[in-house]
C-alpha positions as a Markdown table, in Angstrom:
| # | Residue | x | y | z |
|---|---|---|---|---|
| 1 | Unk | -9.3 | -0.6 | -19.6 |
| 2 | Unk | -8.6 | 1.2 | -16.3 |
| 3 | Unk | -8.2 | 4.9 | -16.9 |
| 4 | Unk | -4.7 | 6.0 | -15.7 |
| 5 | Unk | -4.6 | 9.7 | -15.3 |
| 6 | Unk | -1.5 | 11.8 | -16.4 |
| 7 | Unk | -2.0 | 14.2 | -13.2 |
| 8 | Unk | -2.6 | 11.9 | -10.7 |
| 9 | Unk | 0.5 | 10.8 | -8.0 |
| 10 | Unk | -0.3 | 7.7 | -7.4 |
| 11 | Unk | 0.8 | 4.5 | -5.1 |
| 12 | Unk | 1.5 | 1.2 | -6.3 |
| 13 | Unk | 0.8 | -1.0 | -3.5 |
| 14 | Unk | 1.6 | -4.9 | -4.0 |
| 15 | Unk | 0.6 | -7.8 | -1.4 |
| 16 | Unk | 2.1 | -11.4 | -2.1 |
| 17 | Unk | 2.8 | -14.4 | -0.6 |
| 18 | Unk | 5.2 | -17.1 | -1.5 |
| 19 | Unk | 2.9 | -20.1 | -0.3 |
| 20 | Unk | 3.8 | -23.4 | -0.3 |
| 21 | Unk | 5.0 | -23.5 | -3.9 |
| 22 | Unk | 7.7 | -21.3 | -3.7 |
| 23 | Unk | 10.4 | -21.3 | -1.4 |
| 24 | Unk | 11.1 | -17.9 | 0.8 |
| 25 | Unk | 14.5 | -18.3 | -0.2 |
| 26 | Unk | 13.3 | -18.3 | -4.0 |
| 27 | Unk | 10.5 | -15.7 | -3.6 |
| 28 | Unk | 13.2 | -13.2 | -1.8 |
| 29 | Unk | 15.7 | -14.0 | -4.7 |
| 30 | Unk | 13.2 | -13.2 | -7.3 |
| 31 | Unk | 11.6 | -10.3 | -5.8 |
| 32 | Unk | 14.5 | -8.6 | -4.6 |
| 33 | Unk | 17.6 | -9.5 | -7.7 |
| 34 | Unk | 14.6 | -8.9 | -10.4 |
| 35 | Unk | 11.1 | -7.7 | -9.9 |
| 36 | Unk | 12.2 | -4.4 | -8.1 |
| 37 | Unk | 15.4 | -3.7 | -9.8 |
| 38 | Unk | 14.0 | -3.6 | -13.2 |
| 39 | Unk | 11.1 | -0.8 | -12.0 |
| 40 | Unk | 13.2 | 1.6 | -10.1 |
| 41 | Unk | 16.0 | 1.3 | -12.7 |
| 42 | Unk | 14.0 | 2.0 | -16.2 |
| 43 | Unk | 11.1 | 4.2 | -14.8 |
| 44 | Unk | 11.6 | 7.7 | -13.7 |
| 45 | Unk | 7.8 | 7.6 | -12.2 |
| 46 | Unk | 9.2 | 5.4 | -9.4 |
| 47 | Unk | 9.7 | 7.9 | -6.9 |
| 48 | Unk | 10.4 | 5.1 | -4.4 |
| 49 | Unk | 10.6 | 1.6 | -3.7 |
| 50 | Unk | 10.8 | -0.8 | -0.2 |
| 51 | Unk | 9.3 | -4.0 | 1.1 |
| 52 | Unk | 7.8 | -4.6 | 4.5 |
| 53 | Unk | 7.2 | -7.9 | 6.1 |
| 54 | Unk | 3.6 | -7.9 | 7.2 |
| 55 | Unk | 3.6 | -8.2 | 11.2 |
| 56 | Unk | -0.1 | -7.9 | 11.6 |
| 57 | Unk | -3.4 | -7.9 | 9.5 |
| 58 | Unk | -6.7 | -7.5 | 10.0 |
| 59 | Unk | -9.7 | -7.6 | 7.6 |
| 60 | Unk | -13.6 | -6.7 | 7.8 |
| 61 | Unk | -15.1 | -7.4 | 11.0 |
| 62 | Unk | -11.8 | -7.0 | 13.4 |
| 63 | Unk | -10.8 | -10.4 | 13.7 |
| 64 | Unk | -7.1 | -11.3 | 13.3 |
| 65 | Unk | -6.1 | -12.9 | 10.4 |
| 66 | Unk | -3.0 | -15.4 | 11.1 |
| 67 | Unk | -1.7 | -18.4 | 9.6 |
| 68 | Unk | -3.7 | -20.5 | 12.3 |
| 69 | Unk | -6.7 | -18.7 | 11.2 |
| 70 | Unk | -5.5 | -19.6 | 7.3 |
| 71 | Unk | -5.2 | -23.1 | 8.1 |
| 72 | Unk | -8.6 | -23.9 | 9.8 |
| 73 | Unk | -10.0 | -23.7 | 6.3 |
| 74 | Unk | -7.9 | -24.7 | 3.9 |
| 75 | Unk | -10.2 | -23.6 | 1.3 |
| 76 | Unk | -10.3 | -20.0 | 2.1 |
| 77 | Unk | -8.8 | -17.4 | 0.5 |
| 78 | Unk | -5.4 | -16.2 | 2.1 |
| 79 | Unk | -5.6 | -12.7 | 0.1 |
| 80 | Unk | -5.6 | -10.3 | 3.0 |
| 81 | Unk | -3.2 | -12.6 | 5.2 |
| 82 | Unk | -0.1 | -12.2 | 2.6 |
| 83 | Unk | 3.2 | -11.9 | 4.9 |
| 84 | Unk | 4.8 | -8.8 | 2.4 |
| 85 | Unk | 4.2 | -5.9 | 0.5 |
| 86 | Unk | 5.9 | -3.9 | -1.7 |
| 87 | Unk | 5.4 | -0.2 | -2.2 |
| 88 | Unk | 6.7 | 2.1 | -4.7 |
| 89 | Unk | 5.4 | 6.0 | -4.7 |
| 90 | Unk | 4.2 | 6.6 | -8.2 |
| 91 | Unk | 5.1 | 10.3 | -9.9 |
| 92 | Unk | 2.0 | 9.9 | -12.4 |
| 93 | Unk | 0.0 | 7.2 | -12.6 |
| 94 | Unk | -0.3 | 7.5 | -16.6 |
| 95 | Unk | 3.0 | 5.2 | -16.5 |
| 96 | Unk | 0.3 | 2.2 | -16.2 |
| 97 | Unk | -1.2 | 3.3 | -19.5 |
| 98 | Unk | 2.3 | 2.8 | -21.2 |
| 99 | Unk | 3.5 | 0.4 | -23.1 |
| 100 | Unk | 7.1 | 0.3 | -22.5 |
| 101 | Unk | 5.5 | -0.6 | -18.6 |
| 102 | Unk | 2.7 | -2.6 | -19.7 |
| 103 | Unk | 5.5 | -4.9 | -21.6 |
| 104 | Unk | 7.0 | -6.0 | -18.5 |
| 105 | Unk | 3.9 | -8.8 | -17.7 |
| 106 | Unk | 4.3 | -9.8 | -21.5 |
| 107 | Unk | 7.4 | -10.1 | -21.4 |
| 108 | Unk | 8.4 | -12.0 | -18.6 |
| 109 | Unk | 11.4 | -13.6 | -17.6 |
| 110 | Unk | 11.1 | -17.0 | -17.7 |
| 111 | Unk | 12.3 | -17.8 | -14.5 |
| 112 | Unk | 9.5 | -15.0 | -12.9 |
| 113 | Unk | 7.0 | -16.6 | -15.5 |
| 114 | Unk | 7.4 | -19.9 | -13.8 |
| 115 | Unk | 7.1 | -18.5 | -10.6 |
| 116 | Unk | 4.4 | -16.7 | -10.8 |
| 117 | Unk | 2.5 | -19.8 | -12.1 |
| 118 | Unk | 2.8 | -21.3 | -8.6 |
| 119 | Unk | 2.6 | -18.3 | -6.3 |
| 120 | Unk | 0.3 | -18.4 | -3.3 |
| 121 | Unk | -0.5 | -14.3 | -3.4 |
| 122 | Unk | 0.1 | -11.6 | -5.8 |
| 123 | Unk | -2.2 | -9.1 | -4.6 |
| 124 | Unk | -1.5 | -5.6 | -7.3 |
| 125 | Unk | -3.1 | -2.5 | -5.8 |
| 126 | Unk | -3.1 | 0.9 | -7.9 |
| 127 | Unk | -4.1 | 3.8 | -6.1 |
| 128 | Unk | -4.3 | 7.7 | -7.0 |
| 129 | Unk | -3.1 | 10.3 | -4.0 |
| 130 | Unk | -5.9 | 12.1 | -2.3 |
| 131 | Unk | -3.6 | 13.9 | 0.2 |
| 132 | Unk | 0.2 | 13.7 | 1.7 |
| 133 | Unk | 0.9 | 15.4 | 5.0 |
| 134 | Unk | 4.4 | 16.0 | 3.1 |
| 135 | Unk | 3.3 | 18.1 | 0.2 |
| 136 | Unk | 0.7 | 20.1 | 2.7 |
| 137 | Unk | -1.7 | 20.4 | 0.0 |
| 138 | Unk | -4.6 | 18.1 | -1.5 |
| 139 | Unk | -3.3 | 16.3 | -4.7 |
| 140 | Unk | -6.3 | 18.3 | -6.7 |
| 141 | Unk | -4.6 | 21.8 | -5.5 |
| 142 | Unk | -0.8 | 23.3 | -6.5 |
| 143 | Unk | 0.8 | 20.8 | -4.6 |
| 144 | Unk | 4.8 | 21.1 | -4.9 |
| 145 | Unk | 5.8 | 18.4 | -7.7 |
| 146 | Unk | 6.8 | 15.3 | -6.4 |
| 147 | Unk | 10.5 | 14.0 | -5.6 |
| 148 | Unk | 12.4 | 10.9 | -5.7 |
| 149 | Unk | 12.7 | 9.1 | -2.3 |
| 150 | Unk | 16.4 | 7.8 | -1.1 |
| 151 | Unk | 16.3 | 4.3 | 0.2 |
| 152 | Unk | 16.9 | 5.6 | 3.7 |
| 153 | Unk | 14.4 | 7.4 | 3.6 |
| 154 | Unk | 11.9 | 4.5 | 3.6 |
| 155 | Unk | 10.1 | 4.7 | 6.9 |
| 156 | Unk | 10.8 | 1.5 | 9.5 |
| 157 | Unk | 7.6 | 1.3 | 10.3 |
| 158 | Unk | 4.2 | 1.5 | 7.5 |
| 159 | Unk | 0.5 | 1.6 | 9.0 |
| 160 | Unk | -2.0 | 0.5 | 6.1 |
| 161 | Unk | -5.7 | 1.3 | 7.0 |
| 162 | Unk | -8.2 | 0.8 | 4.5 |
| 163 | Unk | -11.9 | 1.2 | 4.8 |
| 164 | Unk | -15.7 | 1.6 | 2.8 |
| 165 | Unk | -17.8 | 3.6 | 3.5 |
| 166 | Unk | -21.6 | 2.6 | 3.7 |
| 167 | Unk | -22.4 | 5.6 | 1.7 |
| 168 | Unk | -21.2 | 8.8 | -0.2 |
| 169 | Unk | -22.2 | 11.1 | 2.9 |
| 170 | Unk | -20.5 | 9.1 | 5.1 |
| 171 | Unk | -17.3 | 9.0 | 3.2 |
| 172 | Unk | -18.0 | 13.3 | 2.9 |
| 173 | Unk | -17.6 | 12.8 | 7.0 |
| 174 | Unk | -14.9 | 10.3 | 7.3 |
| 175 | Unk | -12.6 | 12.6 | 5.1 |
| 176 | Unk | -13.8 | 15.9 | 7.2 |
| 177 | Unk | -12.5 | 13.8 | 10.3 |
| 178 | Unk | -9.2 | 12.8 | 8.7 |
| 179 | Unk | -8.6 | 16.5 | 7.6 |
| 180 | Unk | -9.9 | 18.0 | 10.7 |
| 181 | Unk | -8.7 | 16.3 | 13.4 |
| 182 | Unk | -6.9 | 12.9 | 12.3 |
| 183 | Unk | -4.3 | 14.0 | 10.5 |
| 184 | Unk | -3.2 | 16.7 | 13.1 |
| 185 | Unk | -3.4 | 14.0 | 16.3 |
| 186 | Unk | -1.0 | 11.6 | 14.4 |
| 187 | Unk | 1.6 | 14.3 | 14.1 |
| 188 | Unk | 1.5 | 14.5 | 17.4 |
| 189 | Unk | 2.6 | 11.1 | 17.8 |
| 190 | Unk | 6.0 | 10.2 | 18.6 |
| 191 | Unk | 8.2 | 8.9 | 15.8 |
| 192 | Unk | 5.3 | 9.8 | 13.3 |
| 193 | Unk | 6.9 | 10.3 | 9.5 |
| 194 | Unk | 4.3 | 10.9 | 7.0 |
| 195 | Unk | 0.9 | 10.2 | 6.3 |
| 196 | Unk | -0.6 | 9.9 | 3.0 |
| 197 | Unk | -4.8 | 9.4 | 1.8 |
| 198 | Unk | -5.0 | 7.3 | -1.4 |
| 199 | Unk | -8.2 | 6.1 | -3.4 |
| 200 | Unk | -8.2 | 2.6 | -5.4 |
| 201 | Unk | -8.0 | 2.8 | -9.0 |
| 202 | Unk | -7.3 | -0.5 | -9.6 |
| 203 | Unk | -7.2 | -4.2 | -7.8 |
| 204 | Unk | -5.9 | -7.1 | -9.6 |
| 205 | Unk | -5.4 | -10.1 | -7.6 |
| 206 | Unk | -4.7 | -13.1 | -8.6 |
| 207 | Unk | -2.3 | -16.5 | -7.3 |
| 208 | Unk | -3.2 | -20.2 | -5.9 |
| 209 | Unk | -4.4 | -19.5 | -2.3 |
| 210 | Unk | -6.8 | -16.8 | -4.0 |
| 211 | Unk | -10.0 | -17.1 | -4.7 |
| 212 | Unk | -12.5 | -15.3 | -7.6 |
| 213 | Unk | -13.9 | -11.9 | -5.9 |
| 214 | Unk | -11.1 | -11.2 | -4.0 |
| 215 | Unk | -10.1 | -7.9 | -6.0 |
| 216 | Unk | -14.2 | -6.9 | -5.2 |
| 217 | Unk | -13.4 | -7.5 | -1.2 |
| 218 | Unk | -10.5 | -4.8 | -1.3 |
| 219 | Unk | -11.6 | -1.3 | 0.4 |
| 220 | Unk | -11.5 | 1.7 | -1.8 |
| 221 | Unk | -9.6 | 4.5 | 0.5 |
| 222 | Unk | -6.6 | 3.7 | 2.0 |
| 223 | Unk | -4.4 | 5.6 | 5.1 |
| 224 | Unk | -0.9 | 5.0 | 4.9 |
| 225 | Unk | 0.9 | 6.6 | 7.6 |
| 226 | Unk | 4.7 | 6.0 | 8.7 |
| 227 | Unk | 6.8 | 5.9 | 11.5 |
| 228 | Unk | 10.0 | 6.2 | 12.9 |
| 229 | Unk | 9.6 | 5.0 | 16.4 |
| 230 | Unk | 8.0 | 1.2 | 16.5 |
| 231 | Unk | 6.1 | 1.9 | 19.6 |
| 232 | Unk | 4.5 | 4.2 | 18.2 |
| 233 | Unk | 1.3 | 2.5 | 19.8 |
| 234 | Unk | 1.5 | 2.2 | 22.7 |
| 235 | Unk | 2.1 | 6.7 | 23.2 |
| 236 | Unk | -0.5 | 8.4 | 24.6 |
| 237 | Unk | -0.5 | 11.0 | 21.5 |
| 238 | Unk | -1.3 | 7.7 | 19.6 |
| 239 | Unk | -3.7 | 6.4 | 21.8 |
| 240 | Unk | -5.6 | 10.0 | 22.4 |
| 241 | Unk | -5.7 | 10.0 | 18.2 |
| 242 | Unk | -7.8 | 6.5 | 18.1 |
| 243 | Unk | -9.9 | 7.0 | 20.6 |
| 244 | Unk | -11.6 | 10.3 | 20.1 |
| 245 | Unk | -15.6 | 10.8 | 19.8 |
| 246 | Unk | -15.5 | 12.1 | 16.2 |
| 247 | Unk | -13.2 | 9.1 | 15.2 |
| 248 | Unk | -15.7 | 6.3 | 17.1 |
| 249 | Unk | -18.1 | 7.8 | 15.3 |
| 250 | Unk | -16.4 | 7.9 | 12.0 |
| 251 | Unk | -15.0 | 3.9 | 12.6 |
| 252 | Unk | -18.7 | 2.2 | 13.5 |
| 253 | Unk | -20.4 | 0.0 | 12.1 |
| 254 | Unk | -22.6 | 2.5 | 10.6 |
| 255 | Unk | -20.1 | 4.3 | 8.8 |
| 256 | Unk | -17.3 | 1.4 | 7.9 |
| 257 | Unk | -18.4 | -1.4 | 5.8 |
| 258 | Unk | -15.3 | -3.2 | 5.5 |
| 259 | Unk | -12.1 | -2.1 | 7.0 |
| 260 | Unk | -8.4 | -3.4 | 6.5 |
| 261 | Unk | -5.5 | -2.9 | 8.3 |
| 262 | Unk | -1.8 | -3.7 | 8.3 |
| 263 | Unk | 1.2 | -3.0 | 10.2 |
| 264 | Unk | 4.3 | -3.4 | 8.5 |
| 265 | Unk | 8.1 | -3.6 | 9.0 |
| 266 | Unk | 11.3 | -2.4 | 6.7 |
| 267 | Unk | 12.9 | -5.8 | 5.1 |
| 268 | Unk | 14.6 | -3.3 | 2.4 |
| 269 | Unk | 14.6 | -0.4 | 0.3 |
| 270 | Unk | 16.2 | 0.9 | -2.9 |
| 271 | Unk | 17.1 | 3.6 | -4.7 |
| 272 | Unk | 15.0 | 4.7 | -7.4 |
| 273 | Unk | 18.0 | 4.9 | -9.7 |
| 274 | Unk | 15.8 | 6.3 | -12.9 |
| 275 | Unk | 14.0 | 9.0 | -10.6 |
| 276 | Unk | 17.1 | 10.1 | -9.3 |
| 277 | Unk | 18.8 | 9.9 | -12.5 |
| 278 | Unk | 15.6 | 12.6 | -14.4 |
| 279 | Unk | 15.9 | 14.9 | -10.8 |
| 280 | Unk | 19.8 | 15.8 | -12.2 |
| 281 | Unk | 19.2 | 16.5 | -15.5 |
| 282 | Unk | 16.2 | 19.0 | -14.6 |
C-alpha cells in the first residue's frame, strides 16, 4: 500500500484519453456531469479542480508525440500522448488513505464502470508538493495552510515538465538550479501565475491503448507552472529563463534521464464546493 502522508499537500494529476471506444461526446459527459462533481462536492481536501486539453506533449528523448506518431504503430502505447488532464490541488494527501475516498473505485456507477472498461487512457498521478511559488516557503517548512481555489482562478494556460534524474547528486543540482535561478526567471515572464515542484508518490495507469510498464516510464519530479498570457513563449523573459548555462547544464543528457512535458489549455474549471464549504465554518 502506497503510504499517503497526513502532512503532505499534494497534486492529483490525471491523463486520459477517450480512444476509439468512447465517444468525446460521452467521455466529456461522464467526466464533466460525474467524475469531477462527485470529488470537489464530498471532499474538503479538493482545494481545486479544472481540465485542460493537451495541446502539445513530448516524452523522453524530445521527439513530438502526435496522433500521426500514435498511429505509425498501432501497437504502441499512447500513455503519454493522452489529449486531457485533469488536475485537482490536494490539501493532504492522507485523503487517498481513506475509505470514504477509496470507496469511490468500488463503488462505481455503472454507467462510469462500463466506460472505464473500454477507455483508451486513464493515466492517475499522485504527487506530494515539494515547493509553490504561492506559499513562498518549501512544503517541509511553516508554509501558510493551504486554501480552496475559485474556478476562475484556474490558470488558462498549465506547463507540465517532468524529469529523472540519472542520479541523487544530480537531482541535489537540478533542485539548487530551480531554487536559485529557475524559479526567479519564470516570474519574470509575462503572464506567469504560479509555479509549483511536486514529487510522484504514486502512478497507476491503466486503459486499452496502454501497455504493462507504463506507470515505471512516468518521471518522478514534476514542474507545473501557470500562465495567464498564452504567448508566454515566445517573451524574451521566457526565452532568457530556458536558455541559460546553469539550466543547459541541468537539462543534458547527463543529468536528465527521461523528461516529459506538456502544455495545456483551460476546457473548464469548478468550484471546489466542499473546500469552500470547511473554509466558512473555520
Amino acid at each position: 500500500m502506497t503510504d499517503y502522508k497526513a502532512e503532505d499537500q499534494g497534486l492529483l494529476l490525471v491523463f486520459s484519453d477517450p480512444g476509439k471506444h468512447v465517444s468525446l461526446e460521452e467521455f466529456h459527459d461522464w467526466y464533466d456531469n460525474e467524475h469531477v462533481p462527485l470529488r470537489t462536492s464530498r471532499f474538503a481536501e479538493f482545494l481545486s479542480a479544472a481540465r485542460y486539453s493537451v495541446s502539445s506533449s513530448v516524452y523522453s528523448n524530445g521527439t513530438s508525440h502526435s496522433a500521426a506518431d500514435a498511429n505509425a504503430n498501432a501497437n504502441a502505447s499512447k500513455t503519454f500522448d493522452s489529449r486531457w488532464a485533469a488536475i485537482y490541488s490536494i490539501s493532504s494527501n492522507d485523503i487517498f488513505n481513506q475509505q470514504r475516498y477509496t470507496s469511490l473505485r468500488a463503488n462505481r456507477s455503472e454507467r462510469e464502470a462500463k466506460l472505464i472498461g473500454r477507455i483508451g487512457v486513464l493515466d492517475r498521478r499522485i504527487y506530494r508538493l515539494v515547493w509553490d511559488s504561492a506559499q513562498g516557503a518549501s512544503a517541509s517548512s511553516a508554509a501558510r495552510p493551504a486554501a480552496p481555489e475559485s474556478s476562475s482562478d484556474a490558470a488558462p494556460i498549465v506547463v507540465l515538465t517532468s524529469v529523472h534524474l540519472a542520479s541523487s547528486e544530480k537531482a541535489k543540482e537540478y533542485e539548487q538550479w530551480y531554487d536559485e535561478e529557475h524559479s526567479a526567471l519564470l516570474a519574470e515572464v509575462p503572464g506567469w501565475k504560479r509555479t509549483r515542484r511536486f514529487e510522484l508518490v504514486d502512478a497507476v495507469i491503466n486503459g486499452k491503448d496502454t501497455v504493462q510498464g507504463d506507470a515505471d516510464r512516468v518521471p518522478r519530479v514534476l514542474a507545473m507552472s501557470e500562465y495567464i498570457n498564452p504567448a508566454f513563449a515566445s517573451s524574451a523573459e521566457f526565452q532568457h529563463a530556458t536558455s541559460t548555462p546553469w539550466r543547459n547544464k541541468v537539462n543534458s543528457s547527463e543529468y536528465i534521464v527521461t523528461r516529459e512535458r506538456r502544455v495545456c489549455e483551460i476546457y473548464k474549471a469548478w468550484e471546489p464546493e466542499a473546500a469552500l464549504k470547511a473554509a466558512d465554518q473555520l
